[in-house]
C-alpha positions in Angstrom: -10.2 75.9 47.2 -7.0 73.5 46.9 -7.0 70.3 45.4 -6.9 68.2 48.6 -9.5 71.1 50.3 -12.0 70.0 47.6 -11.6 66.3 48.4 -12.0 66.8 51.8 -15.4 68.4 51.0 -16.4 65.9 48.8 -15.5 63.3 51.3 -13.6 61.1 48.4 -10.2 59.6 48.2 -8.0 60.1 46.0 -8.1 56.7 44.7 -12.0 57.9 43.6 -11.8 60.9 42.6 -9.2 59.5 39.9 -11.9 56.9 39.1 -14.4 59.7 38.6 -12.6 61.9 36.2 -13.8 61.9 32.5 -10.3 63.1 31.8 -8.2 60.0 32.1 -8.0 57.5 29.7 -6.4 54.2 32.1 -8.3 55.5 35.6 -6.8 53.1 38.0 -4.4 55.2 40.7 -3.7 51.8 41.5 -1.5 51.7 38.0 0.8 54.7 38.4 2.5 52.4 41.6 3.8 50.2 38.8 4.9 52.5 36.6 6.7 54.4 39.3 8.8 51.1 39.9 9.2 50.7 36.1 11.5 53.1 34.9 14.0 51.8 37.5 13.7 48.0 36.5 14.5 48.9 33.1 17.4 51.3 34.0 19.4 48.9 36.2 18.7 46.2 33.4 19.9 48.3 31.1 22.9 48.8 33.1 23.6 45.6 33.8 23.6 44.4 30.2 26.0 47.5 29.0 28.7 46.5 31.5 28.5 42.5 30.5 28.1 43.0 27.1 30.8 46.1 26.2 34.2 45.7 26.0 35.9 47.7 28.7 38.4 47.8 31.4 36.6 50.6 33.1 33.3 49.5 34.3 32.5 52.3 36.3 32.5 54.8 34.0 29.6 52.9 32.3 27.9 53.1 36.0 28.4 57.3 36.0 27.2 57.6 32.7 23.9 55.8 33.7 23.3 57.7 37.2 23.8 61.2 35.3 21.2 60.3 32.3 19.0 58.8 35.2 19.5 62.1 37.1 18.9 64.5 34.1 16.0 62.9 31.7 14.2 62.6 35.3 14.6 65.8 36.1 14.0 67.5 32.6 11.0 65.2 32.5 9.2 66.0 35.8 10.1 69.6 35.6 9.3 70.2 31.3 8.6 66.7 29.4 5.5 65.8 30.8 3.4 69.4 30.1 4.8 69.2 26.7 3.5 65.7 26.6 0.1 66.0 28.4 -0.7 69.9 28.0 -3.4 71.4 26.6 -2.9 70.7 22.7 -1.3 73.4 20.1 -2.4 72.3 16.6 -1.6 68.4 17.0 2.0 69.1 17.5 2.8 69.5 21.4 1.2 70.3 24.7 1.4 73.6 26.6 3.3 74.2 29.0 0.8 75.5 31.2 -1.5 73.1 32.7 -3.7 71.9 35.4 -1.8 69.0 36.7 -4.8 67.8 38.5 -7.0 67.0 35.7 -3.9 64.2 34.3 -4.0 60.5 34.9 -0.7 60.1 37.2 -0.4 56.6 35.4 0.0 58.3 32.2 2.5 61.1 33.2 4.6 57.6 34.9 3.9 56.2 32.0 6.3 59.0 30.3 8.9 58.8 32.6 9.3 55.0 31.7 9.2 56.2 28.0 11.9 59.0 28.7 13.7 55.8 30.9 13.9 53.3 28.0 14.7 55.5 25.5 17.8 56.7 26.7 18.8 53.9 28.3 18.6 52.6 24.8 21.1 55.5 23.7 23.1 55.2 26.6 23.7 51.7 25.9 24.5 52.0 22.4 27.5 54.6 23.3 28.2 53.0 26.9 32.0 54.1 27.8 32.6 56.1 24.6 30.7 59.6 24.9 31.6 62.1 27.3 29.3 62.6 30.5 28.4 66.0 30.0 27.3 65.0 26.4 25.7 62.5 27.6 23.9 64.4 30.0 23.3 67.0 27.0 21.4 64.2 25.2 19.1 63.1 27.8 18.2 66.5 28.3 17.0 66.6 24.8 15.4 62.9 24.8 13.4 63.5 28.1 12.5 67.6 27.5 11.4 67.7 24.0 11.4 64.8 21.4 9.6 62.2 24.0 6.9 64.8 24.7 6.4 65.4 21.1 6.3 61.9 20.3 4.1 61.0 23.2 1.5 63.7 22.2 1.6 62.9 18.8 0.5 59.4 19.0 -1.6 58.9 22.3 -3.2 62.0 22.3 -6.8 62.7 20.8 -5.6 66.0 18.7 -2.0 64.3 18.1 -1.4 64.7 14.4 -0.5 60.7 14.4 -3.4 59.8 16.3 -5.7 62.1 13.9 -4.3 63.7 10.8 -7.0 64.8 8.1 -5.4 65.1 4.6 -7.7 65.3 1.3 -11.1 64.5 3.6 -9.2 61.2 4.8 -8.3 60.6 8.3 -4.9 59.6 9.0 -4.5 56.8 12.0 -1.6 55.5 13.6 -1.9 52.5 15.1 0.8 52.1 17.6 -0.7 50.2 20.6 2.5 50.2 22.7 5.2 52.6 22.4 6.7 51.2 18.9 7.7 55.0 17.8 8.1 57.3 20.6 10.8 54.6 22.6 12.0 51.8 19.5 12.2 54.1 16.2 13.0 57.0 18.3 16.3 55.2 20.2 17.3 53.4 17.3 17.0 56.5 15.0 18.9 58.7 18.0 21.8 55.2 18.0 22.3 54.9 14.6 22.9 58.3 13.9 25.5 58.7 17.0 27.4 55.9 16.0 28.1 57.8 12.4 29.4 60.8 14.3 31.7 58.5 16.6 33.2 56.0 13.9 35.1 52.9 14.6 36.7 52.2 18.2 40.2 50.7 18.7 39.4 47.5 17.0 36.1 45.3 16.0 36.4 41.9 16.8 34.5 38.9 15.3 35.5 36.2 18.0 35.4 38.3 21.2 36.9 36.8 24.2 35.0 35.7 27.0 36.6 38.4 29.1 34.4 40.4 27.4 31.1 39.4 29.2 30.3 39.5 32.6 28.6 36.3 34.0 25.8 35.0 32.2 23.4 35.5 35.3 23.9 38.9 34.8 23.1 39.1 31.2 20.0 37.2 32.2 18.6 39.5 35.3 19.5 42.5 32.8 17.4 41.6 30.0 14.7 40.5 31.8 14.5 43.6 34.0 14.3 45.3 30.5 12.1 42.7 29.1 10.0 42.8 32.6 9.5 47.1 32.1 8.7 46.7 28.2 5.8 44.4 28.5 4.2 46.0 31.6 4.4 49.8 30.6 1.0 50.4 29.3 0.5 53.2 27.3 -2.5 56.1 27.8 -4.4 53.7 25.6 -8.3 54.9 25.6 -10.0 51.8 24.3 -13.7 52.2 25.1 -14.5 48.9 23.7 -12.4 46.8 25.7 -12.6 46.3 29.3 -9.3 47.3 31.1 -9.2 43.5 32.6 -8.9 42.5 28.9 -6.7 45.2 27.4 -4.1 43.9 30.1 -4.5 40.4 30.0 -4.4 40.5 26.0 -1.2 42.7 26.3 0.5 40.2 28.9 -0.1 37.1 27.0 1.0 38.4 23.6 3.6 39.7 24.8 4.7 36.7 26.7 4.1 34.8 23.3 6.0 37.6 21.2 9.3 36.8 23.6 9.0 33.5 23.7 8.8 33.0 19.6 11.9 35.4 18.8 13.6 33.2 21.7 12.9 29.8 20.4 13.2 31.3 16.4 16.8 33.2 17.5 18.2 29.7 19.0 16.7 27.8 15.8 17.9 30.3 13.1 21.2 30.5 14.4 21.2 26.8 15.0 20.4 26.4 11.0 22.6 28.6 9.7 25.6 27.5 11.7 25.7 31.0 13.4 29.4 31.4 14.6 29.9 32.6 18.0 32.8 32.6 20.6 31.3 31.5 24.1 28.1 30.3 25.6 27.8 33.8 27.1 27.0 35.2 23.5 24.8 32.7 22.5 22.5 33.5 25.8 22.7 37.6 24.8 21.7 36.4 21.3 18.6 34.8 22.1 17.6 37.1 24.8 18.0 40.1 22.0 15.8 38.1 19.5 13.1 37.8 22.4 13.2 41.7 23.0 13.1 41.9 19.5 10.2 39.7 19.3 8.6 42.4 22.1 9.2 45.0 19.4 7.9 43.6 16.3 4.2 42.6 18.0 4.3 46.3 20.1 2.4 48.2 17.7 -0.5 46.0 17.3 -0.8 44.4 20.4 -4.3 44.1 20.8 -4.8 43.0 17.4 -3.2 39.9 16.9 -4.2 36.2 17.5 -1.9 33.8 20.1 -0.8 32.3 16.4 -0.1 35.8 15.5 1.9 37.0 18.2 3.9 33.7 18.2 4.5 33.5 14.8 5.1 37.3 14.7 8.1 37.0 17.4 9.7 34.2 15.7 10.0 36.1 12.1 11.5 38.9 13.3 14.2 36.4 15.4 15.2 35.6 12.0 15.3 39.2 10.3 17.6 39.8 13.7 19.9 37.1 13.2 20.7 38.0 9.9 21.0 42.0 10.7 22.9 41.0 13.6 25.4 38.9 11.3 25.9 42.3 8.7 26.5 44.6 12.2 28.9 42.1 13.5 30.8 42.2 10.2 30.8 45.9 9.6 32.6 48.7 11.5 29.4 49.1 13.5 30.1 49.0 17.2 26.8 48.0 18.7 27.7 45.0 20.9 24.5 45.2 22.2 22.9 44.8 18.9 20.9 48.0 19.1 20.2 49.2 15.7 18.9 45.8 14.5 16.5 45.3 17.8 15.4 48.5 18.0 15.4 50.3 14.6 14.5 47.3 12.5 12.6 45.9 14.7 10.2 49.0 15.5 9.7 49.1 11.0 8.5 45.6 11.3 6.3 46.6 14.2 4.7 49.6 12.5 3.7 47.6 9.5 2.3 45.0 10.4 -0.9 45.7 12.3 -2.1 47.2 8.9 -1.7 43.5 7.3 -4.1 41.9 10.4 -6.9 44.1 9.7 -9.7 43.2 8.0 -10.6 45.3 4.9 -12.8 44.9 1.6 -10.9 42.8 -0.8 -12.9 44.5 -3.4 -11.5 48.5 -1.8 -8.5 48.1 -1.7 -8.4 52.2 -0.8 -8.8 51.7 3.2 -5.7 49.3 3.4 -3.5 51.9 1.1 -4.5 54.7 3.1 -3.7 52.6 6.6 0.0 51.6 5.5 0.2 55.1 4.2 -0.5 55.8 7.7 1.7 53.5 9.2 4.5 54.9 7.2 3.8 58.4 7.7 4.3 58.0 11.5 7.6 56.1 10.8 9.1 59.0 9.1 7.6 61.8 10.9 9.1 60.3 14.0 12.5 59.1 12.1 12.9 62.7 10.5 12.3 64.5 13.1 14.7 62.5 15.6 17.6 63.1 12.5 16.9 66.9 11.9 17.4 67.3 15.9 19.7 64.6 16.6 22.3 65.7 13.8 22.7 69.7 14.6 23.0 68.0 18.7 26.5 65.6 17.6 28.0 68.5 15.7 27.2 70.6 18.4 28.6 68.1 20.6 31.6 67.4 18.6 32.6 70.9 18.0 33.0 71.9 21.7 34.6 68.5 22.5 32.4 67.3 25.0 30.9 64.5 22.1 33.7 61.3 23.0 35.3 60.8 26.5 39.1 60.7 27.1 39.3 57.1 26.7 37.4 57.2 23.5 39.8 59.8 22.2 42.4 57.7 22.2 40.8 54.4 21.1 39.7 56.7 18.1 43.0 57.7 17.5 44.7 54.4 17.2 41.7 53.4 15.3 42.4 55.8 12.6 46.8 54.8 12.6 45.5 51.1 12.9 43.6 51.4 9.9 46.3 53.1 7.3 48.5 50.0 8.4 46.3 47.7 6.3 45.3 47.1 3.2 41.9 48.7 2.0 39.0 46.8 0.9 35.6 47.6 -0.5 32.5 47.6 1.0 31.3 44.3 0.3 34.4 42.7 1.4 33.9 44.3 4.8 30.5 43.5 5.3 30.9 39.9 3.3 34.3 38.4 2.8 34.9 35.8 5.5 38.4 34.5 6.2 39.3 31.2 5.1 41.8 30.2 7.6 43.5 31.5 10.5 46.7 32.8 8.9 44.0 34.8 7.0 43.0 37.0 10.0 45.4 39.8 9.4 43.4 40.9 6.8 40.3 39.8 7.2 37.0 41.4 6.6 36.1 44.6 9.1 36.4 42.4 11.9 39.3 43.6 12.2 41.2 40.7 13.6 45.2 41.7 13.6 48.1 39.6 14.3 50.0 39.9 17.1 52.9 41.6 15.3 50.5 44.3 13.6 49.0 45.2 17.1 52.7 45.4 18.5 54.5 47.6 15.3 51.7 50.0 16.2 52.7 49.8 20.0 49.3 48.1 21.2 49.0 45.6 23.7 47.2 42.4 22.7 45.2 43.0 26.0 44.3 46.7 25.4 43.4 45.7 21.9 40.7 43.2 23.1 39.0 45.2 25.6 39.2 48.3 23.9 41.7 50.2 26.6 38.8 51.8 28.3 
């Protein structure tokens, strides 16, 4: 007898029969609508912030990029991912392949799919217009068809070695209420290490013209499409304690609080310390990327703070962002999106502090070491494990050319001729030396901020210079 043949005979709905299962951890059907609509909010913000916020004179490239790592993490995911994520489980590492598909919650197999759509639309935005489209497609495929799975099922299932480790009689516990490793750690890990393997671009500006950005209304409906699909992508949570009206109204409101703290804390900080920017338009992004990173820092713990907390929480890590965001804005880093310090730094605050909001014996102190022992198991497990794939995948990449795109090539190219035409500095000039004065520019810190007869002795337009000559 067939799945639909035995609801028939039963005389239930789908709806109940989902309702009835002891199998599902979140049992409302109702749930995997909105997380079939998710993954697509977040994509098309994600899209929408990478063409206003990176340098380019090809915008459509950015747009093929997206539609083929939509198109392939889907497809890996629906067709591989989600048995390896949901299977029946093989020593606390991963799912197998074979399983009944009937006896998963569809909101938790959704749920996935947004996982697999945020974290490579994090990737994707971190290398928007400089890696190749078949590499591209190479590293969703890898994203969507193993290291989301194995993330997934090490943290939200019940045999997941994060979720319940024994080591010397102890169990290991991560808490990770919503999606901190498998989508923040996991991207940021994937986007810093990609950024190693592709260098410098033509030329890192500190005062980037306003051509740069598209129109603020853009930026805004992007981030809040992304900010929209992070706060409402539950995770298979099984909290027996809480009723599911408060698990999402808890989740809503401190996320809400979370966003609205590294928002206000973003605009103060930079405020305070005089933060230098060229054009409204980057002032907007900035505060917008201190809110998500707000989202991040509270994800982990969600359930456990306070309003106070959560607040608070959100407008800390606005001010750790600010001031990573000043170091990658000096450096040769090209994250114009500010990926690394929202994501990567954002998702270590996130993992450790839950472990500081829970109550323990001041007089045993042994619970709290063994919880941030814990917390920073699952930090490197995931981080690790996301370098000792994502390396051997860039080489791999690089060696059969398919790593940076054609326009990429060349940008890279003049990078490396513009760069012998100056004078070399240390590392804490580039990262700290400021220039005092305009005439200084030429050799300012890695900024990178050339005169006009520099650009033009190395046959570079002042235009293709600025937007990268995408």
């Amino acid at each position: 007898m067939n799945f639909t043949s035995e609801l028939l005979t039963k005389n239930i709905s789908f709806t109940d029969h989902f309702k009835e299962s002891e199998n599902h951890t979140i049992v409302s059907y109702d749930g995997a609508l909105i997380q079939t609509i998710l993954p697509l909010y977040v994509r098309v913000g994600f899209l929408l912030v990478s063409i206003s916020c990176t340098p380019t004179s090809n915008s459509n490239y950015i747009v093929i990029q997206n539609i083929i790592d939509i198109a392939v993490a889907s497809v890996t995911y629906f067709l591989l991912g989600y048995r390896f994520a949901f299977g029946q489980d093989i020593n606390g590492l991963i799912g197998h392949y074979n399983l009944d598909v009937n006896n998963i919650d569809p909101k938790n197999i959704f749920y996935g799919w947004t996982a697999v759509m945020s974290t490579t639309g994090i990737v994707t935005t971190m290398f928007a217009g400089r890696m190749h489209v078949i590499g591209c497609g190479v590293n969703s495929f890898l994203i969507a068809g193993f290291l989301q799975p194995l993330f997934i099922h090490w943290t939200y299932t019940k045999t997941g070695i994060l979720n319940r480790l024994i080591l010397n009689n102890y169990v290991l516990s991560v808490i990770d209420q919503f999606s901190t490793l498998n989508i923040h750690v996991c991207a940021g890990i994937i986007a810093f290490i990609g950024h190693l393997f592709f260098g410098r671009k033509l030329i890192k500006l500190r005062d980037l013209d306003q051509e740069h950005l598209a129109s603020t209304p853009w930026i805004v409906v992007g981030y809040f499409l992304i900010i929209s699909g992070l706060i409402l992508n539950m995770p298979p949570l099984e909290i027996k304690h809480l009723e599911i009206k408060y698990i999402f109204f808890t989740s809503i409101k401190n996320n809400i609080l979370a966003l609205s703290g590294g928002i206000i804390g973003a605009a103060l900080w930079m405020k305070i310390t005089n933060f230098n920017e060229n054009g409204e338009e980057w002032f907007i992004a900035k505060y917008l990327q201190g809110g998500i990173m707000g989202l991040v820092s509270v994800s982990s713990g969600i359930f456990l703070y306070s309003s106070v907390i959560a607040f608070s929480l959100g407008i800390f890590s606005a001010i750790i962002f600010v001031k990573f965001s000043k170091i990658v804005l000096k450096s040769a880093v090209d994250d114009y999106c500010l990926i690394i310090p929202t994501h990567l730094i954002g998702g270590l605050i996130g993992i450790l502090m839950p472990t500081c909001f829970i109550s323990f014996n001041r007089f045993n102190m042994k619970p709290f070491i063994i919880q941030i022992g814990s917390q920073l198991f699952g930090f490197l497990a995931v981080a690790i494990t996301s370098i000792f794939i994502t390396i051997p995948l860039f080489i791999f990449l690089k060696k059969i050319n398919i790593l940076r795109n054609k326009f990429e090539k060349k940008n890279h190219k003049l990078a490396i001729d513009m760069e012998k035409k100056i004078l070399p500095r240390d590392l804490f000039e580039r990262l700290y030396k400021h220039p005092t004065k305009k005439g200084d520019d030429e050799h300012s810190s890695t900024s990178h901020i050339y005169s006009k007869s520099v650009l033009t002795n190395l046959g570079i337009s002042t235009l293709s210079a600025n937007i990268g000559d995408q």
